[in-house]
N, CA, C and O of each residue as an XYZ file, in Angstrom:
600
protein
N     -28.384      5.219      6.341
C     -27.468      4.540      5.447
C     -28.289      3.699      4.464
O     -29.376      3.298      4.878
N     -27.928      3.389      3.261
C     -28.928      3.229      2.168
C     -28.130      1.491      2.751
O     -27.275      1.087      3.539
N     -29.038      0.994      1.812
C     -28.983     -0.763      1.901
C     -27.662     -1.194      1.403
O     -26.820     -1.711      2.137
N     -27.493     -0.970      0.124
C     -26.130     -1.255     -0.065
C     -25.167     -0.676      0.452
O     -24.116     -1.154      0.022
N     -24.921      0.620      1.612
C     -24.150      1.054      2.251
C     -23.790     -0.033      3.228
O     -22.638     -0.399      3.458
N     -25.217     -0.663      3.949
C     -25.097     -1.597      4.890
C     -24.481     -2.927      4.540
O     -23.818     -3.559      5.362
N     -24.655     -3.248      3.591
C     -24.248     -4.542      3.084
C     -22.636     -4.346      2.622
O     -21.863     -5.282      2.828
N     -22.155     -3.114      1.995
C     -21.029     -3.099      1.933
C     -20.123     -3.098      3.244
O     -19.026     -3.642      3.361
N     -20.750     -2.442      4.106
C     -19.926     -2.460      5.795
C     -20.164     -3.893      6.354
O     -19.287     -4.359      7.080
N     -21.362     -4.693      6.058
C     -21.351     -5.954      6.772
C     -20.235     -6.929      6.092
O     -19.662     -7.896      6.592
N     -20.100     -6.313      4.676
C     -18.561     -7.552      4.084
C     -17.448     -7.182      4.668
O     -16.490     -7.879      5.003
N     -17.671     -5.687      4.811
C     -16.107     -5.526      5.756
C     -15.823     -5.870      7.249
O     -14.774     -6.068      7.863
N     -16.947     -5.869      7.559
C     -16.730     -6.485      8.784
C     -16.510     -8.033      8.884
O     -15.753     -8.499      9.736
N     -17.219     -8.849      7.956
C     -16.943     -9.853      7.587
C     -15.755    -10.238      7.152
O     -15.418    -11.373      7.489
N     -14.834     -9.469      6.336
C     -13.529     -9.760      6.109
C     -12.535     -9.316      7.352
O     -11.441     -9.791      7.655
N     -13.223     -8.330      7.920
C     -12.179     -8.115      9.791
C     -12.054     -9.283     10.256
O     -10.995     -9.851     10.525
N     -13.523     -9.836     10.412
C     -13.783    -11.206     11.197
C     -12.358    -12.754     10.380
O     -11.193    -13.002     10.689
N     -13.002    -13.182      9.667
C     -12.569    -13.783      8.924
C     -10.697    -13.512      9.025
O      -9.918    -14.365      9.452
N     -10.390    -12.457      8.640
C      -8.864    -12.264      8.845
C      -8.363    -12.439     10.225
O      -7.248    -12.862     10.531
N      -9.349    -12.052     11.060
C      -8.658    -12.264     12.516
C      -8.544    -13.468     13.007
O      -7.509    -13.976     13.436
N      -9.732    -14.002     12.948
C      -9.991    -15.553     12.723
C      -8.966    -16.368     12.007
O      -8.746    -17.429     12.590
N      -8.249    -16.182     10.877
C      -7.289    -16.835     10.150
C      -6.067    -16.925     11.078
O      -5.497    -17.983     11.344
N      -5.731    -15.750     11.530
C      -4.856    -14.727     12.489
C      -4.673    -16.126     13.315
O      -3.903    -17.045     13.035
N      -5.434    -16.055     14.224
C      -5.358    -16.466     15.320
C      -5.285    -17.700     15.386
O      -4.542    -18.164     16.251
N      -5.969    -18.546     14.570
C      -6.574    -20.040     14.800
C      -4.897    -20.745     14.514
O      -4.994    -21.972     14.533
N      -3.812    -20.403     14.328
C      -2.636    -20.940     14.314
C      -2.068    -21.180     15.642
O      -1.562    -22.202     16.104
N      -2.286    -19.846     16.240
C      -1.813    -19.775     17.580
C      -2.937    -20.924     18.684
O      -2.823    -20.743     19.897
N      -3.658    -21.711     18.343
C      -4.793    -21.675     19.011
C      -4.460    -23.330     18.639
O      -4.788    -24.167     19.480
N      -3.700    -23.847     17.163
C      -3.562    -25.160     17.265
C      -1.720    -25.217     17.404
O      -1.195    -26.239     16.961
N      -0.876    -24.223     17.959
C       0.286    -24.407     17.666
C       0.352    -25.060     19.206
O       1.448    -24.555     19.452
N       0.141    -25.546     20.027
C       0.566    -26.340     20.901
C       0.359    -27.567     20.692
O       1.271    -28.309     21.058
N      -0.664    -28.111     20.158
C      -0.840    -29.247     19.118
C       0.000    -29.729     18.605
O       0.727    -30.636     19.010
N       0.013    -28.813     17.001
C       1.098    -29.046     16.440
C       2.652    -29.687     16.990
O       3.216    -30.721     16.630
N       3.145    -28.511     18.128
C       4.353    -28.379     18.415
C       4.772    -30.403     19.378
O       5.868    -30.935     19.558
N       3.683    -30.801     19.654
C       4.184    -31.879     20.258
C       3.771    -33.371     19.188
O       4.095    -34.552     19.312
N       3.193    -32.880     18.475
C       2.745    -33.762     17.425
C       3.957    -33.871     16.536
O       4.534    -34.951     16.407
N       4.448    -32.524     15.777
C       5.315    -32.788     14.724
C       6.717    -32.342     15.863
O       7.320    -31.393     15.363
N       7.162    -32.651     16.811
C       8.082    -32.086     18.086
C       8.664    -30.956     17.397
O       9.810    -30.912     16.950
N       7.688    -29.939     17.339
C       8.670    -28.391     16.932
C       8.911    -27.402     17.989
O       8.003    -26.756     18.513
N      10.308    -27.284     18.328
C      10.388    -26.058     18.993
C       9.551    -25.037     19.543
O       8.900    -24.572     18.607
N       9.313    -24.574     20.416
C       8.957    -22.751     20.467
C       9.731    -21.957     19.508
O       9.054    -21.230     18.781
N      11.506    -21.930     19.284
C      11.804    -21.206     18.597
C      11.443    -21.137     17.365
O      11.479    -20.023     16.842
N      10.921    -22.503     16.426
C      10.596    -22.853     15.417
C       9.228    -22.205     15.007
O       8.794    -21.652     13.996
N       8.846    -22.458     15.995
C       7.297    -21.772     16.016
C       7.448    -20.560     15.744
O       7.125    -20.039     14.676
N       8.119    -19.828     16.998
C       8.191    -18.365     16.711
C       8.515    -17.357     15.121
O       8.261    -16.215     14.740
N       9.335    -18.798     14.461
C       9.652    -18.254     13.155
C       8.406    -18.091     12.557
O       7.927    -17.036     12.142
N       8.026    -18.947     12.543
C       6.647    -19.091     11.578
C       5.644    -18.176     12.131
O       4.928    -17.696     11.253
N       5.420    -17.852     13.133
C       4.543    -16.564     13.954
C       5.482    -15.654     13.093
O       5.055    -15.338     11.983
N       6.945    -15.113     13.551
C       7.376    -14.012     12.984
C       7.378    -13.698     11.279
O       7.655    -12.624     10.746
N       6.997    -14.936     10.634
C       6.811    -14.737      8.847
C       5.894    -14.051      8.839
O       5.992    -13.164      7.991
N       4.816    -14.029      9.526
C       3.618    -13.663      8.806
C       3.744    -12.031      9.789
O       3.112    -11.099      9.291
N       4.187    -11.860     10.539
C       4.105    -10.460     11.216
C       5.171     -9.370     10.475
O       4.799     -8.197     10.477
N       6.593     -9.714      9.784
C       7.190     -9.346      9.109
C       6.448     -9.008      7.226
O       6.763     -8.045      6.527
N       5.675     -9.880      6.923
C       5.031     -9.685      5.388
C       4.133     -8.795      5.657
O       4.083     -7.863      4.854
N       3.051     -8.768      6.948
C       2.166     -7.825      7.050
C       2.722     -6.567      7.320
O       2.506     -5.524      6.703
N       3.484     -6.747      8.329
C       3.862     -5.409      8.572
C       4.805     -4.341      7.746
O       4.922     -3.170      8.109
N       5.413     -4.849      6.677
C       6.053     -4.898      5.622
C       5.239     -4.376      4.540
O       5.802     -3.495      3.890
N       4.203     -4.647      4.217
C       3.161     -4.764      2.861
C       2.234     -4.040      3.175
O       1.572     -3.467      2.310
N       1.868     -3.846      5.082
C       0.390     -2.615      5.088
C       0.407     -1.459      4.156
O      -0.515     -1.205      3.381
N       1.771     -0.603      4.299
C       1.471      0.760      3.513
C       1.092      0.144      1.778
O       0.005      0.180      1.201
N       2.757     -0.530      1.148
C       2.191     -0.948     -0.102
C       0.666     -1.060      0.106
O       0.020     -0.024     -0.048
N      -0.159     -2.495      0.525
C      -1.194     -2.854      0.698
C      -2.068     -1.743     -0.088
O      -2.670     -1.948     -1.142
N      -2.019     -0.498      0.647
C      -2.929      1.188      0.366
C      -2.750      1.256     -0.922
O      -3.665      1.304     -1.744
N      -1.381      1.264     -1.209
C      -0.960      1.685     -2.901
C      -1.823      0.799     -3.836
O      -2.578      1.277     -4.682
N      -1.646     -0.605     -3.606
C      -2.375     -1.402     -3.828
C      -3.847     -0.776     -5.233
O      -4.162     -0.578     -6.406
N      -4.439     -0.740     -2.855
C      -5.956     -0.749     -3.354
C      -6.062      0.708     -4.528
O      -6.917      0.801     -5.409
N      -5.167      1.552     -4.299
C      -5.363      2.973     -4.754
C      -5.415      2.609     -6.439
O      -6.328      3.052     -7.137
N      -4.361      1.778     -6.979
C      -4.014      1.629     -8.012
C      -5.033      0.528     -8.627
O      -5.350      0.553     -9.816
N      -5.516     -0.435     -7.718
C      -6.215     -1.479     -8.414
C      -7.549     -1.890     -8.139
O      -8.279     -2.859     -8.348
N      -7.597     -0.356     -7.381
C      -8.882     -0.149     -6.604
C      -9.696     -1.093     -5.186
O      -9.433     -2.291     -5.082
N     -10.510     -0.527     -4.331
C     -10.553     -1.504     -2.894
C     -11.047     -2.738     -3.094
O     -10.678     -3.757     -2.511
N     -12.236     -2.610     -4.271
C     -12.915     -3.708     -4.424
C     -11.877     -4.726     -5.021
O     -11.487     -5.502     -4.148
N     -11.339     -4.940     -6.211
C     -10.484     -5.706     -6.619
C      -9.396     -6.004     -5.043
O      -9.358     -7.101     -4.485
N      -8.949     -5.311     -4.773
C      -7.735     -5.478     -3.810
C      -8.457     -6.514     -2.185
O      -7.638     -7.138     -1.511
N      -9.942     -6.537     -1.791
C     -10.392     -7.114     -0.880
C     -10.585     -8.315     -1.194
O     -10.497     -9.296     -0.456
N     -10.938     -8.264     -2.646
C     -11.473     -9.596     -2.904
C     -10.101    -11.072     -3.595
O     -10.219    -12.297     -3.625
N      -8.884    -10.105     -4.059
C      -8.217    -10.811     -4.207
C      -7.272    -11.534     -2.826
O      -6.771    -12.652     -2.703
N      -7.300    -10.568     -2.085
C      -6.640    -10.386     -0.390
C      -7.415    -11.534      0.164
O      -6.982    -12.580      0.649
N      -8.236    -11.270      0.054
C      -9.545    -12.349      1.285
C      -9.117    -14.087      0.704
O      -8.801    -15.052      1.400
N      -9.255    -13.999     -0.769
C      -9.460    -15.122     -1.724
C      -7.867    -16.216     -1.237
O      -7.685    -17.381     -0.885
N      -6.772    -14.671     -1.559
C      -5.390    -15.402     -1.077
C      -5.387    -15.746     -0.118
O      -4.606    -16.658      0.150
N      -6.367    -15.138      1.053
C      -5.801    -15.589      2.864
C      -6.383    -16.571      2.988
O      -5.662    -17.406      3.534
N      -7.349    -16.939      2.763
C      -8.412    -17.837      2.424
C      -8.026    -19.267      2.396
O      -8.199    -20.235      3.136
N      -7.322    -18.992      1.039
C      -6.153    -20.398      0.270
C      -4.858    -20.623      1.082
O      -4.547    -21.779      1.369
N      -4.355    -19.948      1.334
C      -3.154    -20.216      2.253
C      -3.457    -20.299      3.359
O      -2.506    -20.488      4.117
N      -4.749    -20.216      3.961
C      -4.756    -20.619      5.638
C      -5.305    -22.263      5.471
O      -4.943    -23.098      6.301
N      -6.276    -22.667      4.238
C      -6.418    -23.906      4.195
C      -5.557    -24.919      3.384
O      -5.912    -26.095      3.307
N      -4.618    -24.541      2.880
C      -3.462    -25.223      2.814
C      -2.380    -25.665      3.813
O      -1.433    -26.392      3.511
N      -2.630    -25.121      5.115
C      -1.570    -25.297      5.793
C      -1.543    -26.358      6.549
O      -0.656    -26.693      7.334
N      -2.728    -26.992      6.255
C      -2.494    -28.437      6.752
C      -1.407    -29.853      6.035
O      -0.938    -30.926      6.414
N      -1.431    -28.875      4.634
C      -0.128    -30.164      3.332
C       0.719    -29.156      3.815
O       0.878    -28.661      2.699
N       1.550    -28.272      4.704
C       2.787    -28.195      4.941
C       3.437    -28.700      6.150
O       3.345    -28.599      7.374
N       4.309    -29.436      5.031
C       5.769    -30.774      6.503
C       6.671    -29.448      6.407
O       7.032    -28.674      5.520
N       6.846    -29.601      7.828
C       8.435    -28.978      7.778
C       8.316    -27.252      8.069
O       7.461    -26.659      7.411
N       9.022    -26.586      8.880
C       9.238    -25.468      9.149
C       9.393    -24.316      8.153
O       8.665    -23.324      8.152
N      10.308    -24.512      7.386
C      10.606    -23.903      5.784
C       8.949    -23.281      5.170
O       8.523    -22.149      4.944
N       8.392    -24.567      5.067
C       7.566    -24.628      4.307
C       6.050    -24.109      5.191
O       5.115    -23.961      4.404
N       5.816    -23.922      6.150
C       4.769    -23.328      7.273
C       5.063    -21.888      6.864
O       4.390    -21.299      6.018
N       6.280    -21.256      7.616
C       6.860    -19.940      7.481
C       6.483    -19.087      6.106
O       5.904    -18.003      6.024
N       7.131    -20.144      4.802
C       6.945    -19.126      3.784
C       5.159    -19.378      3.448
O       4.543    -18.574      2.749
N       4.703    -20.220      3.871
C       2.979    -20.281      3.432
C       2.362    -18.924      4.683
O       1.309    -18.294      4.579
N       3.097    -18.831      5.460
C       2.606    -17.796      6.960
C       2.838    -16.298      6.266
O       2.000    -15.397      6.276
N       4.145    -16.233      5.669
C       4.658    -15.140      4.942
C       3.867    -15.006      3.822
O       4.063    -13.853      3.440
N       3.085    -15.540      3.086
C       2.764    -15.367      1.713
C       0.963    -15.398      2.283
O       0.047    -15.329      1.464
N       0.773    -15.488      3.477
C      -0.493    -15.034      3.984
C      -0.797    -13.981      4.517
O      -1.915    -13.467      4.486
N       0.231    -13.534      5.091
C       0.852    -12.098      5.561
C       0.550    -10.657      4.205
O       0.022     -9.548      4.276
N       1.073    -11.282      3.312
C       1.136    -10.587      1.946
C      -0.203    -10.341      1.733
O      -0.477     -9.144      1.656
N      -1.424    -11.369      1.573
C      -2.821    -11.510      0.925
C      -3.339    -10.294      2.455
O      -4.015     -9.292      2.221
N      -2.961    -10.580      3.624
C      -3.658     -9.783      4.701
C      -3.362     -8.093      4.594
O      -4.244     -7.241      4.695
N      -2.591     -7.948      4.473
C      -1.828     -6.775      4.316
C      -2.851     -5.602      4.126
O      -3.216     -4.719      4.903
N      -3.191     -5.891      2.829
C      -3.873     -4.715      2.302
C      -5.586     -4.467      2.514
O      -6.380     -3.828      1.822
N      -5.801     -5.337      3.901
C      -7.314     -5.344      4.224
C      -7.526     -3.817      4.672
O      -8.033     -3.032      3.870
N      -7.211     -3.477      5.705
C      -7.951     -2.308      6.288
C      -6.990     -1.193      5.550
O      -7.073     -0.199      6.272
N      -6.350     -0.978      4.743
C      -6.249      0.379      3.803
C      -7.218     -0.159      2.500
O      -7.493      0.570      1.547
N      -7.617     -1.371      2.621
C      -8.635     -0.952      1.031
C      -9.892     -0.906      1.993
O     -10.776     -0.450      1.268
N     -10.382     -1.115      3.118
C     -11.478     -1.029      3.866
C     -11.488      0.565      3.933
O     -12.555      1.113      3.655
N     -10.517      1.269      4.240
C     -10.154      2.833      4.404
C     -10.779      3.201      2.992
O     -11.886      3.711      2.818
N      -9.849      2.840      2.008
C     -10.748      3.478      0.625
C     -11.979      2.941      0.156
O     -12.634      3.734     -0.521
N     -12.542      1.662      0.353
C     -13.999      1.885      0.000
C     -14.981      2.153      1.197
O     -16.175      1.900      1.353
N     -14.031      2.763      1.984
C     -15.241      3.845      2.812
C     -15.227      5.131      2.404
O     -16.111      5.942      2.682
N     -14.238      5.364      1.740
C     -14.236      6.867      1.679
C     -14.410      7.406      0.430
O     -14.387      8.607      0.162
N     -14.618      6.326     -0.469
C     -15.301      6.147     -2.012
C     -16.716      6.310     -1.652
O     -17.304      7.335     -1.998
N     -17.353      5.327     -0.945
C     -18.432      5.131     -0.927
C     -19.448      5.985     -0.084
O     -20.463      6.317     -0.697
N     -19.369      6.281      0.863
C     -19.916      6.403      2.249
C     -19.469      8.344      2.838
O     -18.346      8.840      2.741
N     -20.171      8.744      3.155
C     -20.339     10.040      3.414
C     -19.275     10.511      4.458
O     -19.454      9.847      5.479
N     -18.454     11.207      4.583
C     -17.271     11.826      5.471
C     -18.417     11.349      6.460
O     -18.538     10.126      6.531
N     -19.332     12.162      7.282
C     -19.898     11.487      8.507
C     -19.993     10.300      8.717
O     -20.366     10.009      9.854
N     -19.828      9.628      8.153
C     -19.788      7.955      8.279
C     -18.793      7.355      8.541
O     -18.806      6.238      9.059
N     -17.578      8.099      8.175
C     -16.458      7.463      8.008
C     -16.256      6.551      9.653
O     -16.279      5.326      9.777
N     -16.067      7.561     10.759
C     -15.388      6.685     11.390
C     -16.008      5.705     12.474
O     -15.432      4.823     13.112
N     -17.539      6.155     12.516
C     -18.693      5.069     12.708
C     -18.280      3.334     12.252
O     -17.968      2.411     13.005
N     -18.408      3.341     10.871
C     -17.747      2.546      9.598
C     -16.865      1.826      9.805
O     -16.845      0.653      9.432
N     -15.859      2.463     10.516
C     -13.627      1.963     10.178
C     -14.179      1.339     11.517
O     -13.648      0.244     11.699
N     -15.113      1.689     12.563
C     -15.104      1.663     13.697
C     -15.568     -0.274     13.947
O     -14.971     -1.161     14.557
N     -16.898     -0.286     13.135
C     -17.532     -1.440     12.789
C     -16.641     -2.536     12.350
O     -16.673     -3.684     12.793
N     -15.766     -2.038     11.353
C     -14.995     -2.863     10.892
C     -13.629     -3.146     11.508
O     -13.089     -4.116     10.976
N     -12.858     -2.526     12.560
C     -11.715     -2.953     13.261
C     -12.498     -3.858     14.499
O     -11.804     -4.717     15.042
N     -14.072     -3.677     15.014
C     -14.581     -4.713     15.600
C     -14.707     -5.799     15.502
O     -14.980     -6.572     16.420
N     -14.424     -6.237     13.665
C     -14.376     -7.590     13.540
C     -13.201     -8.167     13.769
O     -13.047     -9.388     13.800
N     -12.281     -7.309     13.946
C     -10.618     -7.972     14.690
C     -11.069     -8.709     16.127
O     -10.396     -9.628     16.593
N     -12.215     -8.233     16.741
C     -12.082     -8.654     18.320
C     -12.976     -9.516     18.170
O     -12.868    -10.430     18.987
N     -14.242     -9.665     17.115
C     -14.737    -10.826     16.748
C     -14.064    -12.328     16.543
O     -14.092    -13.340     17.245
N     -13.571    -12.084     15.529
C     -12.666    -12.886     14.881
C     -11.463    -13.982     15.536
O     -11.034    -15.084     15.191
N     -11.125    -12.833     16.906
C     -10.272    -13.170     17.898
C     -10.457    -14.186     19.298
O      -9.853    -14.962     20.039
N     -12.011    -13.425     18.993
C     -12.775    -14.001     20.379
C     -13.291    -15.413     19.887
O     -13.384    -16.216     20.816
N     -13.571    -15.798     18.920
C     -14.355    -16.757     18.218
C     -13.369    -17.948     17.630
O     -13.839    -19.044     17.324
N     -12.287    -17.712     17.528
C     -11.630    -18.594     16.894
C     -11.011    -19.592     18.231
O     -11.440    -20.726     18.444
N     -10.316    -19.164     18.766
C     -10.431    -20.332     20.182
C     -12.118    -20.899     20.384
O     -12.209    -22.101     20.132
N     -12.488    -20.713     20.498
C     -14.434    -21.417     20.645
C     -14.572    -22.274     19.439
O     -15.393    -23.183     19.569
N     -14.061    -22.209     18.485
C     -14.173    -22.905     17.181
C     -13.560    -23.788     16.941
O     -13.677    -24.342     15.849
């Protein structure tokens, strides 16, 4: 694999990481939260269910996305949005306002691993491919494992 092959798979794995990491680290201070600001479980659950409804909602778009505005543009605007809305969520009072920032992070996540799909398959040799996708859904268990420790 040439150098910039490698360096392009280490950002994607880096953005696996990083997204999972975003992912998770809610669940990881929502017991916190929940007795600090006295919110529900059910309340909670909303705000867990915003962001699982936008993603799961927006993956296919997400593809169209990258297809139309290409992977590189589509990772870097994705990463930039999840980015901003996971460190904003400390200025949101109030349930309303968690949910739609959870939902509108959901949206920026969406389109990670279908534009990871196309700039592998732009870039990188059919034999590579699923070596590659392979590296990069590892940073989900990175990301996962690391963010409770953090």
């Amino acid at each position: 694999m040439k150098p910039a092959h490698v360096w392009m798979v280490a950002l994607m794995f880096g953005f696996s990481v990083a997204s999972y990491f975003e992912r998770t680290i809610l669940s990881v201070a929502a017991p916190l939260m929940m007795k600090e600001f006295d919110l529900s479980p059910t309340s909670m659950g909303m705000v867990f269910s915003s962001f699982q409804l936008s993603y799961t909602l927006l993956m296919t778009p997400g593809g169209r996305w990258s297809d139309r505005f290409g992977p590189r543009n589509t990772l870097g605007v994705g990463c930039f949005g999840a980015a901003l809305f996971t460190s904003l969520l400390p200025l949101a009072r109030g349930i309303p306002v968690l949910a739609a920032m959870r939902f509108i992070f959901g949206i920026f996540t969406a389109p990670l691993y279908p534009a990871c799909g196309h700039m592998t398959s732009l870039h990188l040799p059919a034999s590579q491919h699923t070596r590659v996708f392979g590296i990069v859904n590892a940073g989900a268990g990175v990301g996962g494992a690391i963010s409770p420790l953090l």
